[in-house]
N, C-alpha and C positions, 0 to 999 in steps of 0.2 A: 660572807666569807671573802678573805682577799684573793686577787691571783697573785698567780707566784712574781709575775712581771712586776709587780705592784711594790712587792718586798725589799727590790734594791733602792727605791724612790723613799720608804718607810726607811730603812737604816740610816737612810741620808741624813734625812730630817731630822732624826734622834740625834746623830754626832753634833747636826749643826747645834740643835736645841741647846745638846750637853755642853758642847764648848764655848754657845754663848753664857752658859750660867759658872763654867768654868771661869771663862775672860772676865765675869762681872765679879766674883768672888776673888781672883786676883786684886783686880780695881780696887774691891774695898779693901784688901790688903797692902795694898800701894796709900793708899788715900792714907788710913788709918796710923801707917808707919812714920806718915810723912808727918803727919798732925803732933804725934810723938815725940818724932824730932824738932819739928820747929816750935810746938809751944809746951811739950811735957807734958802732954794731955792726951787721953783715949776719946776722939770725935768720930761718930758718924755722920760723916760730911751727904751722905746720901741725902735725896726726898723721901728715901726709903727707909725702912726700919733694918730691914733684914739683912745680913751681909753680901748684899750685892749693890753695886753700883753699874747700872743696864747701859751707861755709855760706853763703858771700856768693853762689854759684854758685845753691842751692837758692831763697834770699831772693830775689836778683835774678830769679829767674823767675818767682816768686811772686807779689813786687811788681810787674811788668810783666803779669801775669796776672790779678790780685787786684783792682788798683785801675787799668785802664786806663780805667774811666769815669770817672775821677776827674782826667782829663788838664783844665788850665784852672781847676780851682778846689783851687787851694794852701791853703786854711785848713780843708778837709777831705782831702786828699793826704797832706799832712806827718802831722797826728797818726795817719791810718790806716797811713803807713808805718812810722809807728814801734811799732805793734802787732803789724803783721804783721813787721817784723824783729825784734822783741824776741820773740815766741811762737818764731820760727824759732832766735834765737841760744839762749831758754832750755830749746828740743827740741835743739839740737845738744848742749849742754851735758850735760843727762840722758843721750842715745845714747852719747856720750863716753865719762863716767862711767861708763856700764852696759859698756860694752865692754872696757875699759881700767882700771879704777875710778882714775884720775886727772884730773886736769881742767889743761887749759890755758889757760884762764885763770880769774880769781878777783876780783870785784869789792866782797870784802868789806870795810866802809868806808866806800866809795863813796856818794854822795847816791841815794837812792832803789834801792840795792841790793836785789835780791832772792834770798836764800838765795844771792851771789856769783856769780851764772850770769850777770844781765843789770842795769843800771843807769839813771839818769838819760839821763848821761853818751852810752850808746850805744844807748839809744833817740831820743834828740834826732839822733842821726848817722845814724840808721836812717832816722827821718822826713826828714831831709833827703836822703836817699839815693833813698830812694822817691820823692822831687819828682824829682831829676835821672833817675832811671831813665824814668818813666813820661812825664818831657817832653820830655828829651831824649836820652840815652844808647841806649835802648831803641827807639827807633821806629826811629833812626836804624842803630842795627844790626841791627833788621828789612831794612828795605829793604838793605842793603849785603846780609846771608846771601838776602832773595831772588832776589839778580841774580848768583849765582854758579850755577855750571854744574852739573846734577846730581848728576855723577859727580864731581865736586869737592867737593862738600858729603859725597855717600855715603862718599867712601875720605876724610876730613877728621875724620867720625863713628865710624868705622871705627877709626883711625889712634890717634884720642886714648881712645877707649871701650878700647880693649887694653890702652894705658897706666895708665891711671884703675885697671883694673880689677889691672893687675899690680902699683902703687902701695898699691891697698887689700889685695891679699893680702901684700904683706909687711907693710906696718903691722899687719895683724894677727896674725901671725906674731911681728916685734920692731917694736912701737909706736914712732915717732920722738920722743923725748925729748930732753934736755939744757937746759941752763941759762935761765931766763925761758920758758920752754915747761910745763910742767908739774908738777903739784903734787901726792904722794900722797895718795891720800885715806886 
């Protein structure tokens, strides 16, 4: 049985869970739009099957965690989100590679490229991501995950942590590939 002291460290955990699965279901909704636009095609740019992509999931937590003092003063928010999502895209990147030895995506080219892991380009998207997370995205579905019901939250964390988790063992089993996805190394 928990103690009661135990319960606010438990709730915590749960928002953060939920928001990182929130932040990753965006990502793939971002990703997905984008592939739309630019080539008229529905791509899951993920390693993953499922609709989540766990870097923007991980970023998004990070940035909501990292830089909540930084709520109200935008001309240090922006360029600090854009380090902390560029350090995060250029650690997914490495893990990637190190797992898979392929990369999904490749920014070499690019203005301010870095060894094609991360760029100008999406670290300017990073920093502006990190303004909209930490002033408005983010607070806002704080208070929404804490007016939900316990045990709505627990079987919610439950629910999606199972999938997540049976998601990552087949990708690493047969990694999800195909066309605009991935690139041998």
């Amino acid at each position: 049985m928990r103690s009661d002291a135990a319960l606010p460290r438990q709730r915590a955990l749960e928002r953060q869970l939920l928001l990182f699965f929130l932040f990753s279901a965006a990502g793939w909704v971002w990703e997905v739009a984008l592939g739309v636009v630019t080539t008229g095609q529905v791509i899951n740019r993920g390693f993953l099957r499922g609709p989540w992509l766990p870097v923007y999931g991980v970023g998004g937590v990070l940035l909501l965690g990292l830089l909540k003092d930084l709520r109200g003063r935008p001309a240090l928010l922006i360029p600090a989100g854009a380090l902390v999502g560029g350090a995060v895209e250029y650690s997914a990147a490495l893990l990637l590679e190190g797992l898979f030895r392929r990369r999904w995506w490749d920014y070499t080219g690019w203005a301010g490229s870095l060894e094609g892991r991360v760029c100008l380009a999406s670290a300017v998207a990073f920093g502006l991501a990190g303004w909209l997370v930490v002033e408005r995205a983010g607070p806002a579905l704080e208070r929404y995950l804490a007016r939900l019901p316990a045990g709505a939250r627990r079987t919610c964390c439950r629910c999606l942590s199972a999938l997540f988790a049976l998601d990552w063992t087949a990708a690493l089993l047969i990694p999800h590939t195909g066309p605009g996805i991935t690139f041998p190394l």
